[in-house]
VOVEX-488685 format. One record per residue (C-alpha): residue number from 1; x, y, z negated. Coordinates in nm, 4 decimals, padded with zeros to 6 digits, always signed. Example, Ala and Ser with C-alpha at 12.3 -4.5 7.8 and 13.67 -1.06 7.14 Angstrom:
! VOVEX-488685
+-----+----------+----------+----------+
:   k :     east :    north :       up :
+-----+----------+----------+----------+
:   1 : +01.2300 : -00.4500 : -00.7800 :
:   2 : +01.3670 : -00.1060 : -00.7140 :
+-----+----------+----------+----------+
! end
This chain:
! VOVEX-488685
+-----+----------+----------+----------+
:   k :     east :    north :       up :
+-----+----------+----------+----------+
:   1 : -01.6722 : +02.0279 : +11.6052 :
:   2 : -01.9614 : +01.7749 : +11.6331 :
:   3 : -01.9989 : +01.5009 : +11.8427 :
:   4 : -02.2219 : +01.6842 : +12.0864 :
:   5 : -02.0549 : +01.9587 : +12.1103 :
:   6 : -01.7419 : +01.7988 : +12.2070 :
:   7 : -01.9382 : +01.5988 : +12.4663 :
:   8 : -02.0866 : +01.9060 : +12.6283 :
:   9 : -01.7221 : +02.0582 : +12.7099 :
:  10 : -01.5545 : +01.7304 : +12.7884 :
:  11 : -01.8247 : +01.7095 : +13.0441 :
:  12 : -01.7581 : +02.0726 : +13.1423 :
:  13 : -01.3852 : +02.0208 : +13.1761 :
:  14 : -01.4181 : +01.7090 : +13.4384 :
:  15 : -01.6138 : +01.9389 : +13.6470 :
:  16 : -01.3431 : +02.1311 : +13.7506 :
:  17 : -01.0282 : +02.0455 : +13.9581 :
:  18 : -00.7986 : +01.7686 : +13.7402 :
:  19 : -00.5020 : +01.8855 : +13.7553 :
:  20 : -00.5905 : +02.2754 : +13.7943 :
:  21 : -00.2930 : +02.4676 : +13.6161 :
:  22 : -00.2769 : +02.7842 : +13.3386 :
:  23 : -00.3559 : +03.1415 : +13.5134 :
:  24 : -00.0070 : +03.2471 : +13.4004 :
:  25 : +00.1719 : +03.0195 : +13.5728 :
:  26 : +00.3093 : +03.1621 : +13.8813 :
:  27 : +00.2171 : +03.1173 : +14.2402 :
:  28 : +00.3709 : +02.7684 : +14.4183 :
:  29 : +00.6845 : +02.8287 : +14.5341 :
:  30 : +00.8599 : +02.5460 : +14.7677 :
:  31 : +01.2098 : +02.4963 : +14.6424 :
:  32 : +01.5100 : +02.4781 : +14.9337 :
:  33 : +01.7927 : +02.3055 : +14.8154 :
:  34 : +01.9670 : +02.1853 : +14.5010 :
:  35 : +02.2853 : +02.1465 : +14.3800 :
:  36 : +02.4687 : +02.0652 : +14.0600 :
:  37 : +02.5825 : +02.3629 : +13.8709 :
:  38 : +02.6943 : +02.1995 : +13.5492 :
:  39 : +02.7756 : +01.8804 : +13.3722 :
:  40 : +02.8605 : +01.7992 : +13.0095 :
:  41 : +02.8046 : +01.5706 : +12.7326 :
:  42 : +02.6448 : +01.6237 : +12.3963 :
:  43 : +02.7263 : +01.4833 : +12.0898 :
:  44 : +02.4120 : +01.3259 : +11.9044 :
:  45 : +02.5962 : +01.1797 : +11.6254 :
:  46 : +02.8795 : +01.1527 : +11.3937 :
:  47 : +03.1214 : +00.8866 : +11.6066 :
:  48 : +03.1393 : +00.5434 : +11.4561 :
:  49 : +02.7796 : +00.5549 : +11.3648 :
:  50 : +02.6418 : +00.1928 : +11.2456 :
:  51 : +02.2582 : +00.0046 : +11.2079 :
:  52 : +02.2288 : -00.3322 : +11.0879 :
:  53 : +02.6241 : -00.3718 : +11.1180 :
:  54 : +02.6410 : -00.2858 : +11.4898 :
:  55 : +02.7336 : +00.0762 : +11.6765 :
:  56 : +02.4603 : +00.3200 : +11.7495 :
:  57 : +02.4450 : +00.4375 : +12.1043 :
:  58 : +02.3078 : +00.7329 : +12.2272 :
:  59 : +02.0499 : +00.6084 : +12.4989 :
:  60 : +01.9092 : +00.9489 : +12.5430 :
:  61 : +01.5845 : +00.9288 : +12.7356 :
:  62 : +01.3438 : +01.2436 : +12.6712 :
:  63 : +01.4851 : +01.6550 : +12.7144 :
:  64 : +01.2371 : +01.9292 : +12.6598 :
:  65 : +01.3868 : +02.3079 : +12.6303 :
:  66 : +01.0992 : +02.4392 : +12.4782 :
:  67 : +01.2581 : +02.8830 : +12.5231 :
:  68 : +01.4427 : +02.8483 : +12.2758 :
:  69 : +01.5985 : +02.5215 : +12.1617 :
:  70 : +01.6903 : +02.1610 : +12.3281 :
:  71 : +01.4415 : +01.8631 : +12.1451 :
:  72 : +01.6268 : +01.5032 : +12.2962 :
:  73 : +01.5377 : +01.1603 : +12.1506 :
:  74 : +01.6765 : +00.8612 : +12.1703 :
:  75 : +01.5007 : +00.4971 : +12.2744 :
:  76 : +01.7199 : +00.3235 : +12.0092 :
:  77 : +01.6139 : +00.3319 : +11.6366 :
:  78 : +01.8839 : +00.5383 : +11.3891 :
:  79 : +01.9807 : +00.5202 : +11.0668 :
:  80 : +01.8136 : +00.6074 : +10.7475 :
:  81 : +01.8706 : +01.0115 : +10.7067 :
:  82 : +01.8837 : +01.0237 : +11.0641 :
:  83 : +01.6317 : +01.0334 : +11.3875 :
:  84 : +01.5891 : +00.9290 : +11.7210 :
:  85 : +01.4309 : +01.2460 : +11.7441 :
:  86 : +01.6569 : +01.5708 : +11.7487 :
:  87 : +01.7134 : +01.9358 : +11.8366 :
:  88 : +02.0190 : +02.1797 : +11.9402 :
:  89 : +02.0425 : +02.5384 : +12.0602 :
:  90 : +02.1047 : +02.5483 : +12.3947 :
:  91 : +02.3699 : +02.7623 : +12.3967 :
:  92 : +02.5262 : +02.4758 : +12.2088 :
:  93 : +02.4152 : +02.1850 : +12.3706 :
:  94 : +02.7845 : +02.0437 : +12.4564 :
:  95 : +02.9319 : +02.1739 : +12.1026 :
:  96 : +03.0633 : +01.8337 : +11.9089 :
:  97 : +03.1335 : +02.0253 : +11.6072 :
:  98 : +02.7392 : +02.1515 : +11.5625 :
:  99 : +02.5205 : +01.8503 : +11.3835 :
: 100 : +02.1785 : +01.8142 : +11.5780 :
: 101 : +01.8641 : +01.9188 : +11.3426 :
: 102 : +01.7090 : +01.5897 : +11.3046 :
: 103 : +01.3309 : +01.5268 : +11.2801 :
: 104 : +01.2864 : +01.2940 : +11.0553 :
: 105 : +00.9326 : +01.2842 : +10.9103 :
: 106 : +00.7324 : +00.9087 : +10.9583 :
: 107 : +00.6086 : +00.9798 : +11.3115 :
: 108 : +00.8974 : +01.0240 : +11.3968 :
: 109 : +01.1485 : +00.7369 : +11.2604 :
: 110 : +00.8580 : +00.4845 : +11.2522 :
: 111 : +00.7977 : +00.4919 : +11.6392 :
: 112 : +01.0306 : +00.3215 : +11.8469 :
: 113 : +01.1649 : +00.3999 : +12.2280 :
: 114 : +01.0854 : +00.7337 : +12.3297 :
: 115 : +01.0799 : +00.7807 : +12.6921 :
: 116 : +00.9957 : +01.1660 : +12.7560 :
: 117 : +00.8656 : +01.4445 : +12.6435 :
: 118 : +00.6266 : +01.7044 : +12.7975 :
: 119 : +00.4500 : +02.0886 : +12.7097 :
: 120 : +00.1221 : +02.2230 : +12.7832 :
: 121 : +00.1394 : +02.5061 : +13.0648 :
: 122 : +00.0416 : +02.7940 : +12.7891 :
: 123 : +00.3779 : +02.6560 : +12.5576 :
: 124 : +00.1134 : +02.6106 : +12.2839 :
: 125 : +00.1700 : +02.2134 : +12.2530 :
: 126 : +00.4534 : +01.9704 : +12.2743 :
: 127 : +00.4208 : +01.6009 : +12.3470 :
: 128 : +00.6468 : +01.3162 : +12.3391 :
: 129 : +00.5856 : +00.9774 : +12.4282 :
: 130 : +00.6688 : +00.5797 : +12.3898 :
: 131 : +00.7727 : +00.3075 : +12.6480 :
: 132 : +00.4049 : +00.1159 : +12.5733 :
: 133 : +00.6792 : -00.2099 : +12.6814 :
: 134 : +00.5709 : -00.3966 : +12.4048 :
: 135 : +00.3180 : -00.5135 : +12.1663 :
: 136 : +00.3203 : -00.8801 : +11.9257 :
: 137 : +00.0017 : -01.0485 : +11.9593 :
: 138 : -00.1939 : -01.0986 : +11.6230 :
: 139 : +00.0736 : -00.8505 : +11.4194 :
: 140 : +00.1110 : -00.4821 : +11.4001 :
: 141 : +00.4806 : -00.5199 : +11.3695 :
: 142 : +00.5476 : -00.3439 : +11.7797 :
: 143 : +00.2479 : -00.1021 : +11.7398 :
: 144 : +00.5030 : +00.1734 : +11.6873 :
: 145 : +00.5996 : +00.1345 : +12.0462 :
: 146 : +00.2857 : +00.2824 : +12.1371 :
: 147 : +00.2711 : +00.5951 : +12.0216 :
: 148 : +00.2388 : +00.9604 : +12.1819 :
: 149 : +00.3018 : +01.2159 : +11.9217 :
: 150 : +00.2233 : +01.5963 : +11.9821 :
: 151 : +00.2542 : +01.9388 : +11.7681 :
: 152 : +00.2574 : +02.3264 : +11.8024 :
: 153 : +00.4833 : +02.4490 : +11.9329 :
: 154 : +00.7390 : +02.6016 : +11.6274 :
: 155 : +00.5794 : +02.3510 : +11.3659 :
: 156 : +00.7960 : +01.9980 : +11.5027 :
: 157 : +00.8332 : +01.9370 : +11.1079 :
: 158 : +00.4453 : +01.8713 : +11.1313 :
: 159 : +00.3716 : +01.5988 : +11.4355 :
: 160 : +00.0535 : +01.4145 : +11.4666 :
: 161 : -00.0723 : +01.0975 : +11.6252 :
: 162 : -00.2364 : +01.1222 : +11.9493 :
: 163 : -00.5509 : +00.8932 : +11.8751 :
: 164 : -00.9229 : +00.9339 : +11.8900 :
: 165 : -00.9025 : +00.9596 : +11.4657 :
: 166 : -00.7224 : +01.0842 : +11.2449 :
: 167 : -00.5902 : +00.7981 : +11.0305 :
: 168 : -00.4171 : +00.6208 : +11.2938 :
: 169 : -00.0528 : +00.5731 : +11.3199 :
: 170 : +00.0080 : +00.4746 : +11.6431 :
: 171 : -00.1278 : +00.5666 : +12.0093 :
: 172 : -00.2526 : +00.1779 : +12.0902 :
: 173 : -00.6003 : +00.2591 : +12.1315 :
: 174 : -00.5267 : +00.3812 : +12.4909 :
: 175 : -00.2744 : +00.1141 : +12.5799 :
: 176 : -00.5722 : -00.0800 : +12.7113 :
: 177 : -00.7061 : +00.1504 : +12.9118 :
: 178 : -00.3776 : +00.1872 : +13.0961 :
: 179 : -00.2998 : -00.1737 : +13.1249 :
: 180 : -00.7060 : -00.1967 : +13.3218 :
: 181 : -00.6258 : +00.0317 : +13.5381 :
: 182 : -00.2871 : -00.1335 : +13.6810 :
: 183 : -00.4668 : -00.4344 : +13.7315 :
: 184 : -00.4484 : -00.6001 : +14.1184 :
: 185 : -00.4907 : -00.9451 : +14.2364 :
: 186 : -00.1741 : -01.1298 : +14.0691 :
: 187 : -00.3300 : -00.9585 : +13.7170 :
: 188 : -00.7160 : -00.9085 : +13.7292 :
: 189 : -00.8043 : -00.7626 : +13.4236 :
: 190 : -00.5286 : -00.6331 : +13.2775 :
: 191 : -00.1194 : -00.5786 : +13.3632 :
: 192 : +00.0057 : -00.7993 : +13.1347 :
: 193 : +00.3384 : -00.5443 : +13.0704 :
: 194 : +00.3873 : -00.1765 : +13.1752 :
: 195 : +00.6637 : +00.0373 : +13.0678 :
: 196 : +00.6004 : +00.4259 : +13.0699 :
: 197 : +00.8520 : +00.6749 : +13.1463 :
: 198 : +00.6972 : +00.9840 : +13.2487 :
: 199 : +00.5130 : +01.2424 : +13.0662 :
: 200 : +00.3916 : +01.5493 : +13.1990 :
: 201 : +00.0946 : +01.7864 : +13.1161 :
: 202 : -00.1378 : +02.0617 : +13.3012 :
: 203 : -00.3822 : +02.2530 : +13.1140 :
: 204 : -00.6192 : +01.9748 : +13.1136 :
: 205 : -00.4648 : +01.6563 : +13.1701 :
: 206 : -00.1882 : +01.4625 : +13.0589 :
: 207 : +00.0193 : +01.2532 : +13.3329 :
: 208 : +00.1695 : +00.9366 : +13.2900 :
: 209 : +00.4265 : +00.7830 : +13.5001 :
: 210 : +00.5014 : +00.4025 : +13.5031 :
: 211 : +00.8361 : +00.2127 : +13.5811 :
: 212 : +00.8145 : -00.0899 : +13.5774 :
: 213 : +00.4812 : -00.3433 : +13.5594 :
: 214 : +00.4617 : -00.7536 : +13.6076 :
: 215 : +00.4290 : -01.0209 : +13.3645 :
: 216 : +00.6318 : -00.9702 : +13.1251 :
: 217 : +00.9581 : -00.7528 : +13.0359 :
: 218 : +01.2064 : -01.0031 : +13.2369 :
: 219 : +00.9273 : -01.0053 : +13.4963 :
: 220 : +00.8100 : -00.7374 : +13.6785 :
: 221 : +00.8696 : -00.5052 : +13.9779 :
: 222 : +00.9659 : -00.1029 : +14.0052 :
: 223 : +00.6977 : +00.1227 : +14.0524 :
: 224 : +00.6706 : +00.4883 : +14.0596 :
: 225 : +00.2874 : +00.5265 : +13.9795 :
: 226 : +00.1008 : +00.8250 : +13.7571 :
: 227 : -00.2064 : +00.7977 : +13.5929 :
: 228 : -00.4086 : +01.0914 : +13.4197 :
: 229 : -00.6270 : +01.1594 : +13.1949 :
: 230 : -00.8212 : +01.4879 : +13.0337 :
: 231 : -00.7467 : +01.6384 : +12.6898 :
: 232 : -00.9142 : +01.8635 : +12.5215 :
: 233 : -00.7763 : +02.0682 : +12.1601 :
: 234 : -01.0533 : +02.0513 : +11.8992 :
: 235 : -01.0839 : +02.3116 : +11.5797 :
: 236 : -01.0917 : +02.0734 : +11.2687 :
: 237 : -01.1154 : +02.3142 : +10.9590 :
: 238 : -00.8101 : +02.5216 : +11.0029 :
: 239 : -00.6320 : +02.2705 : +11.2225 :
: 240 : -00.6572 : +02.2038 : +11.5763 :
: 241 : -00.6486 : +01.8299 : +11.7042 :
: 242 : -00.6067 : +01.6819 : +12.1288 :
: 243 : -00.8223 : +01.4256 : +12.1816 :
: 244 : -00.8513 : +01.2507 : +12.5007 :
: 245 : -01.1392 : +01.1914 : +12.7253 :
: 246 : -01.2465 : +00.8447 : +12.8848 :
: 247 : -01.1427 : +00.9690 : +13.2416 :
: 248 : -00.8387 : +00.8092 : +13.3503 :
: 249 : -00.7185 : +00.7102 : +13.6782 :
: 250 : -00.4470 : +00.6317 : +13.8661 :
: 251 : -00.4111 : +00.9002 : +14.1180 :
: 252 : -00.0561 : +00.8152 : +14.2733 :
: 253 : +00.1354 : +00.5042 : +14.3818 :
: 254 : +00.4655 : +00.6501 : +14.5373 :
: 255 : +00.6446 : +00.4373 : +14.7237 :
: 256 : +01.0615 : +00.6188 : +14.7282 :
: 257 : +01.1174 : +00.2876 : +14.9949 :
: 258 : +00.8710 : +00.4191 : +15.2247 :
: 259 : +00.9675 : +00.7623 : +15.1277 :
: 260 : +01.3438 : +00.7669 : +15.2168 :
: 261 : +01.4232 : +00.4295 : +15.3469 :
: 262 : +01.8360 : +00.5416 : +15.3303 :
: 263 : +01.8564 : +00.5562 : +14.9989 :
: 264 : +01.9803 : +00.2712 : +14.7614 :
: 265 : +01.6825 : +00.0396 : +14.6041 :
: 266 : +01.5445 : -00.0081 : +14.4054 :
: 267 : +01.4509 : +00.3363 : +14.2740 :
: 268 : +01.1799 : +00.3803 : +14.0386 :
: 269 : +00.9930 : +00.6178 : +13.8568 :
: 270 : +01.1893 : +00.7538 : +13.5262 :
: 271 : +01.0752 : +01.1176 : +13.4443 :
: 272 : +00.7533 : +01.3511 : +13.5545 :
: 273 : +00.7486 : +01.6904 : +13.4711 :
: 274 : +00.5266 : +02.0377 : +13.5610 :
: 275 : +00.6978 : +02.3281 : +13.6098 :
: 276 : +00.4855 : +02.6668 : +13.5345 :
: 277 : +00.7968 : +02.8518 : +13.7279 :
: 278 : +00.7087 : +02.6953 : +14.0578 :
: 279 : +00.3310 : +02.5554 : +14.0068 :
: 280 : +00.4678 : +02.2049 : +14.1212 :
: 281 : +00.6077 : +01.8572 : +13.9725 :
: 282 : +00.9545 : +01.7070 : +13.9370 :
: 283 : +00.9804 : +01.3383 : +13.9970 :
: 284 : +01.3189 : +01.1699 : +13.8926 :
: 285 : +01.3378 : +00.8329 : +14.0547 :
: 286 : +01.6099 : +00.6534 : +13.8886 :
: 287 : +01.8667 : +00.3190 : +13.9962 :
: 288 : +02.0019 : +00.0560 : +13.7623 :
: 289 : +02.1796 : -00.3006 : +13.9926 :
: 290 : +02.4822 : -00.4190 : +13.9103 :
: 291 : +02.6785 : -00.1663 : +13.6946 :
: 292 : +02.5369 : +00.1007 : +13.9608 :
: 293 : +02.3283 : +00.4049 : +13.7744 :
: 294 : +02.2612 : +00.6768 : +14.0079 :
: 295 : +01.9323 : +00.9194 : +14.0211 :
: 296 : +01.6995 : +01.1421 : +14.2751 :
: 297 : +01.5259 : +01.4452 : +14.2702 :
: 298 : +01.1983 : +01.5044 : +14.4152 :
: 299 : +00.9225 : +01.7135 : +14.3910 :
: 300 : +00.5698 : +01.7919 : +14.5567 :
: 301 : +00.2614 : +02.0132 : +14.4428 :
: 302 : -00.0526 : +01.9854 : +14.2397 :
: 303 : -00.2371 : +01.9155 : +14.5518 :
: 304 : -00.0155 : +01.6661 : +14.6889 :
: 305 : -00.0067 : +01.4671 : +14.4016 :
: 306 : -00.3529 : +01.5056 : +14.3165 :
: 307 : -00.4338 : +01.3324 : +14.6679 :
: 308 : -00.1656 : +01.0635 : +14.6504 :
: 309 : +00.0879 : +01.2570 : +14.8970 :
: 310 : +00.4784 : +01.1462 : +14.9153 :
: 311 : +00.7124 : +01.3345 : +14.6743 :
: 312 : +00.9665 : +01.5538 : +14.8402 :
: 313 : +01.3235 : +01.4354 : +14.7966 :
: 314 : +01.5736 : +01.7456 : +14.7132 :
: 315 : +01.8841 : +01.7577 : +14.8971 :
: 316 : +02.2030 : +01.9599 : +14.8488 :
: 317 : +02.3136 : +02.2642 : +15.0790 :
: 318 : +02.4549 : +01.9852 : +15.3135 :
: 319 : +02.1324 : +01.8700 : +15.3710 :
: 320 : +02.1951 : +01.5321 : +15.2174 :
: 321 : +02.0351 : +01.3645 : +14.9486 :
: 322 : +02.0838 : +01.5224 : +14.5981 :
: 323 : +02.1856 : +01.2872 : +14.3558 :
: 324 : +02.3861 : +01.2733 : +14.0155 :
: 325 : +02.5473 : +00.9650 : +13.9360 :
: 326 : +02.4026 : +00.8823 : +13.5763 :
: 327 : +02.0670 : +00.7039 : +13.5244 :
: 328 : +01.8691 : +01.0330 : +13.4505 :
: 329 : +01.5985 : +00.9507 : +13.2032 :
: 330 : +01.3813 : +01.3232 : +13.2185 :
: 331 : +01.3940 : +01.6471 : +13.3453 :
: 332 : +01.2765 : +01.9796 : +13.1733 :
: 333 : +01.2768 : +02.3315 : +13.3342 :
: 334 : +01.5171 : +02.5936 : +13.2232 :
: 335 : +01.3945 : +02.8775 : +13.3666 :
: 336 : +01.2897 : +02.9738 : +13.7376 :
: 337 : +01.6077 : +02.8341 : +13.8898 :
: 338 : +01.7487 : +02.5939 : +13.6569 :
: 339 : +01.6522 : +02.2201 : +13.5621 :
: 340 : +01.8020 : +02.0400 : +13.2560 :
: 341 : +01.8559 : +01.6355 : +13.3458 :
: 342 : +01.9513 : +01.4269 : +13.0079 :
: 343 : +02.1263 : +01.0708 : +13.1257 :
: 344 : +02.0388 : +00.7447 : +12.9122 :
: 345 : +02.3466 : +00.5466 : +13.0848 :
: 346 : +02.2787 : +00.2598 : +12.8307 :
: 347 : +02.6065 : +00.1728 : +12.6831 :
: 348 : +02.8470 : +00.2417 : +13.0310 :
: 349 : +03.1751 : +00.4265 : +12.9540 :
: 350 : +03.0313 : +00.6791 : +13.2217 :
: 351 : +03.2838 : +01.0006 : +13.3083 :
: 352 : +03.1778 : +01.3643 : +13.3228 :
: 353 : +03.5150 : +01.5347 : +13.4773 :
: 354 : +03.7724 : +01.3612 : +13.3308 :
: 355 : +03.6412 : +01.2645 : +13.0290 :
: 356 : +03.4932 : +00.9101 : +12.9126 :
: 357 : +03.1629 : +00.9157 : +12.7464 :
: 358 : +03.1494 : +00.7382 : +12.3860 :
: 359 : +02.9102 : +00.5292 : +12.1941 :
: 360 : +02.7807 : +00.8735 : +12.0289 :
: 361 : +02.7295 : +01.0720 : +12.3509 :
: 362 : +02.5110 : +01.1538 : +12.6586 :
: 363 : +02.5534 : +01.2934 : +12.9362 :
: 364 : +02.4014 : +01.5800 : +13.0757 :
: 365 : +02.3434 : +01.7865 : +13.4394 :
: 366 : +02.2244 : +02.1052 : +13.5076 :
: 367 : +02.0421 : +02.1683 : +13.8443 :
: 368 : +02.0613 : +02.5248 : +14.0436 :
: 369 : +01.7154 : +02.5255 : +14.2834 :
: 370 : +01.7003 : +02.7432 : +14.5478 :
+-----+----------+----------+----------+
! end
């Protein structure tokens, strides 16, 4: 496609509504309660797993069922042979005597701390993203921590580079253009550090959600904003590449404080996801003080978050606050009625029933909506 060309129907696409959603998706439906219908833990490798001398734990951070199997990764780096980056049916997601399929071509193994995955409306693409926590001034050596890899659906052995080439090997080109736009009057400019843990995508634009931003990584406050962007897929010879436009914004600052003063602070953004089920988003807000991981569910519609509205917080049959007890990392729709949550509970001996999470395990929770 020629540089014109691609012009012309970038232009067209920012004419319409941002965050407009695939025809097939069905009409918004406002879920009523939510309640826990399941809890496990997976196995994500062999036990007594070692790098550099030290145990491996599984700090599982991204979930994406994509119809027909479970892709997780992991924000810590694995051995040689292995991935952060993995797959399991999900009929056998809490079977410890299946081996995960792991992904290991380049993109995969030479990016570091994946944060969450996401799917285009139309199940054609699949992205997955990095924290974008950290770069090393004047060396290339933390690049890989800023990358957003995507591929078609079926064809994970194949990923590519989001980038506006294709010879790049990591996403950093855009990490500038995020770090402008959370500037304010402590940081003109530029936010000196961001961390990105949400990931979601409509059929034109790709969401980010933000954690944490400040000074630096030991310096910073909790935030639950979401910035987007437009995308458009481009026919290269036989191949098909996403670019991005140069439209992005921030287009929500929630504030879960403001939101549900009850609840336990402070919560912050750590998953966003679109569900084509219900025409609507899923906002995890997760908690981390003191030895305390806990997590929230809420949720609010194209419109609402396209004009800065409060997220919806779920809440049980009881009428109380639905929450799990883990540090959910990402959320990824099921079906109609049922959300996955994967838990990245650092390295806490966390229980699921009676048993005590290990080094090689996550835990998971699956969510009934109604």
């Amino acid at each position: 496609m020629n540089y014109r060309l691609c012009t012309v129907l970038v232009a067209l696409m920012m004419l319409g509504y941002g965050c407009k959603t695939s025809k097939s998706v069905t009409s918004n439906t406002t879920p009523g309660t939510a309640t826990i219908a399941e809890e496990g833990l997976l196995t994500c490798f062999t036990a007594g797993t070692m790098l550099d001398g030290k145990p491996v734990w599984c700090e599982a951070s991204a979930v994406l069922f994509d119809g027909t199997n479970v892709f997780l990764a992991n924000d810590k780096d694995m051995p040689s042979g292995q991935s952060p980056v993995f797959s399991k049916p999900l009929a056998s997601l809490a079977d410890s005597t299946r081996a995960p399929t792991y992904l290991t071509q380049a993109p995969y193994t030479t990016a570091h701390k994946y944060e969450d995955f996401a799917q285009t409306p139309d199940g054609k693409f699949v992205f997955l993203t990095t924290a974008f926590d950290r770069v090393k001034p004047g060396s290339p050596n933390w690049d890989g921590y800023n990358t957003i890899l995507y591929w078609r659906k079926g064809d994970e052995q194949n990923p590519r580079v989001l980038a506006p080439n294709d010879t790049s090997r990591t996403s950093m080109a855009y990490r500038q253009r995020i770090a402008r736009l959370l500037a304010n009057d402590e940081f003109p400019g530029e936010m000196p550090y961001f961390k990105v843990e949400g990931l979601a995508a409509t059929d034109r634009q790709l969401l980010f959600g933000i954690r944490e931003e400040g000074k630096a990584f030991d310096n910073f406050k909790y935030r639950s904003k979401i910035i987007a962007v437009s995308y458009l897929i481009e026919e290269v010879g036989n191949a098909e590449r996403i670019r991005l436009a140069d439209d992005w914004k921030l287009i929500a600052d929630f504030d879960p404080a403001k939101a549900e003063s009850a609840l336990p602070q402070p919560l912050a953004l750590s998953s966003l996801e679109y569900d084509t089920y219900r025409n609507r988003f899923w906002l995890l807000t997760s908690l981390e003080l003191n030895g305390q991981l806990d997590a929230y569910l809420w949720t609010a519609t194209p419109d609402e978050l396209m004009t800065n509205k409060p997220f919806t917080l779920m809440r049980n049959a009881q009428g109380q606050p639905l929450h799990v007890g883990h540090k959910a990392e990402d959320v990824t729709p099921l079906d109609r009625n049922r959300l996955l949550l994967i838990h990245d509970d650092d390295r806490a001996l966390t229980t699921v029933g009676k048993r005590i999470r290990q080094p090689n395990q996550a835990a998971y929770t699956i969510l009934k909506i109604k």
